[in-house]
Structure formats: C-alpha cells, structure tokens
N, C-alpha and C positions, 0 to 999 in steps of 0.2 A: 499348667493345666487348670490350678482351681481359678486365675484372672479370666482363662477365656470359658471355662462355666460360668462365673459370675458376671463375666458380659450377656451371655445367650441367656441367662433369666432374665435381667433386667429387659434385653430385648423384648424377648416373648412377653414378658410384665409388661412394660410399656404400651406393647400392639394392644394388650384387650385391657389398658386401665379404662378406656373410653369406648365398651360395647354397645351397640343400638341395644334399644330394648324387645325384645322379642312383644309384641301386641295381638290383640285379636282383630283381625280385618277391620280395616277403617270405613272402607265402604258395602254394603249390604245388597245383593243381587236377588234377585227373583225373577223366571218365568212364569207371568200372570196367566198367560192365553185365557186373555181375556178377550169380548169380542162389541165394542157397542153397538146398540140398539138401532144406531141413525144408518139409513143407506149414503156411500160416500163410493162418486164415481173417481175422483181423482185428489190427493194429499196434496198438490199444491193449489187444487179448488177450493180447499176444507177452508173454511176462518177459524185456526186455531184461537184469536182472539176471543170469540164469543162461542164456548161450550161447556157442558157439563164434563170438566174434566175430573177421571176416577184416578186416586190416588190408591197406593195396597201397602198393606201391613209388612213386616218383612220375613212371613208365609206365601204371601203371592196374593192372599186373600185381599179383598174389597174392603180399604179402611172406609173412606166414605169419597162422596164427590162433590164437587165443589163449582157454582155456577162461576164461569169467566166471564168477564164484561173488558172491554178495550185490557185484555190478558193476564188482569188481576181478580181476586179476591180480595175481598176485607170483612173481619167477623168480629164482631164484639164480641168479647165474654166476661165473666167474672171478676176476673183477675187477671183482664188483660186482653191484647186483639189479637189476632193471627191474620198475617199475611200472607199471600200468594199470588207470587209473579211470573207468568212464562215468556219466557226471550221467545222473539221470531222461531218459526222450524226453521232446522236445517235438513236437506234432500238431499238422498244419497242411493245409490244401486240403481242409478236413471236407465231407460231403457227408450226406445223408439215412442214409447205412448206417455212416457211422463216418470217420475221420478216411485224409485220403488216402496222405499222405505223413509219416513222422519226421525228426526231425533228431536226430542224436546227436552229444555234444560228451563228447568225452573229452581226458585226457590221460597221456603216458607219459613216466616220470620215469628217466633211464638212471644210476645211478652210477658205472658205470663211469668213472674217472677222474675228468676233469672231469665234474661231474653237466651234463647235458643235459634238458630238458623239451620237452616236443612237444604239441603239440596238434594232435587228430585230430578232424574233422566230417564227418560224412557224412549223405547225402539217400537214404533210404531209403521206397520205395513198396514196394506185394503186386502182382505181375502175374502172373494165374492160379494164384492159391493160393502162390504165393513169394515171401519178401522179395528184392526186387530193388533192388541198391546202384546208385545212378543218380549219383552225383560222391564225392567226399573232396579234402576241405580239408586239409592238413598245413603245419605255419608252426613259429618257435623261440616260444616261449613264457617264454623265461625273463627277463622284467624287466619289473618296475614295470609295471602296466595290461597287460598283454598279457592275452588272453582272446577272447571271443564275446560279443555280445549280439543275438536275435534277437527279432522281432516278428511272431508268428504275422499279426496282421490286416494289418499292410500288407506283409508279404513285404519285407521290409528288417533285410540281416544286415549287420552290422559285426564286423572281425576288427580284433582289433588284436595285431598280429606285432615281434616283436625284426625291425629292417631286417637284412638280408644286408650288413654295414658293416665286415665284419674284424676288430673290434674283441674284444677278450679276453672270455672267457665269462663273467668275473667282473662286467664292464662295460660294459654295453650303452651306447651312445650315441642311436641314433634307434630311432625306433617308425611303421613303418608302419599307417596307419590303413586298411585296406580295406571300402570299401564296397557292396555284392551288395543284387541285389533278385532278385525271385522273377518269372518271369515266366507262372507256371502252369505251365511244367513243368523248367526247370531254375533256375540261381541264375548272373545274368549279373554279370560287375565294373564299376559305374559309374563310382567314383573311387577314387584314392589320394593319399593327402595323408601327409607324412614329420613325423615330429615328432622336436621332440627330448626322449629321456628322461627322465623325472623320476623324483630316486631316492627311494628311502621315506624318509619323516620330514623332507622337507623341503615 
C-alpha cells in the first residue's frame, strides 16, 4: 500500500512541478463608441493611409490622434521617437453594398529608453455616414510571435500578446495566446492559453 501512495504523490507532484502562471490579461479591450467627425460613405473608399487616426487609453477614453501620411507616423521627442504603423484594413461582415466592418492592425514602436512595442486593433463600422470605432485591442507586442491573425470568413481572431509576467523588456518569458470570435457584431474572448516563449533562432 505505502509503494503505491508513494507513486500517486510523486505522480500528482510531477503533473503541477511545472504550473503556468496565473497572469493579468495580456491584451487590454475597450468599447470606445467613438464616432469621427469626417462623413465616410463606404470603408473600403476610406484611405486609411492618410488620416487622423484616434488611438484610446485603456478606459475607452481619447489618448490622442495621430496624423497618417502613406499609413505611418513618426514623432520626435525627448528621449526618443515613436512610431506608428497601420497594415492595409481588412473587410469583414460584407453585404450587397460593400463591406460592413474593418479591422485595423497597427503598431507603435516607443524608444524612448527601453524601446516598447504596442500593438493597436480596432473594429471599426460607418453608422450614418461615420466611421464609428466599436472596440480596440492594445497588448506588449515585443517578443518572438507576438502579432494578430484574423479570418474574415469564420470571425475568428487570434492575438498573440507578450504575458503581463514582470520579466525584463529585453526578455520576455511567456506568451499569451488570445482567442476572439466575431459574433456579428462585436469580437467576444473564447480562450486563453500561456505559452512559453520561444526566442528567435532557436
């Protein structure tokens, strides 16, 4: 009796010597309904290349906006530049007139000091001639696989986020895996799974 106790601890010991770590959400959501100023008859007319794009705190609130020119920014400062880049939209919830919703996947490079990377996503619709900003995704972006990958037909977004883990900027250790679907009219969180990082070249 006491051999096979002292096998089922070791078992059970074994399974949780190597637990994930329990983290606070990697990625950061908001519903801004926010609504811009410019009238905009159709999203795949818009030139997301050149506009005043409004980034938000992660209250929903208006951090600030940022003029695009061929889909970037660049800003001096202080102690350093920040960058910002937005990838092509992608068009999703298409209908007979044109395409319902964008998603925009950017991101912002800070050098200030330690350099920082950010990735910014946002769910943008036209409601009554306006683009109307209907969520924003914000997450750390800086290690190995971090990114977006989206699937216009089946509504299914994958974020993959540096975890919230303390660890040094230089060295990231996990990687939250976020996964979102689209429920026709917003983008709900199914799962999240932690990984551990893998760094380039190996």
């Amino acid at each position: 009796m006491f051999p096979f106790l002292l096998s089922l601890f070791l078992l059970i010991g074994g399974a949780q010597s190597n637990p994930q770590p329990k983290l606070p959400p990697a990625v950061d959501l908001v519903a801004p309904d926010y609504q811009y100023a410019q009238r905009v008859d159709s999203l795949r007319d818009f030139d997301f290349t050149h506009f005043d794009f409004v980034i938000f705190d992660i209250d929903g609130k208006v951090q600030r906006s940022v003029r695009l020119k061929n889909g970037a920014h660049h800003e001096r400062q202080d102690f350093g530049d920040s960058r910002i880049s937005l990838a092509p939209p992608r068009f999703f919830g298409a209908t007979g007139s044109g395409p319902n919703y964008a998603l925009l996947d950017g991101n912002e490079t800070d050098s200030g000091g330690d350099t920082k990377i950010t990735g910014i996503v946002q769910v943008i619709t036209v409601t009554a001639r306006h683009m109307h900003v209907l969520q924003q995704f914000t997450f750390d972006s800086q290690a190995p696989g971090a990114g977006v990958t989206f699937d216009p037909k089946s509504g299914s977004l994958i974020i993959r986020a540096r975890s919230k883990d303390g660890t040094p900027v230089c060295c990231p250790k996990f990687m939250d895996v976020v996964h979102f679907h689209w429920n026709g009219r917003k983008f709900e969180q199914q799962s999240v799974q932690i990984q551990d990082v893998t760094p380039l070249g190996d």
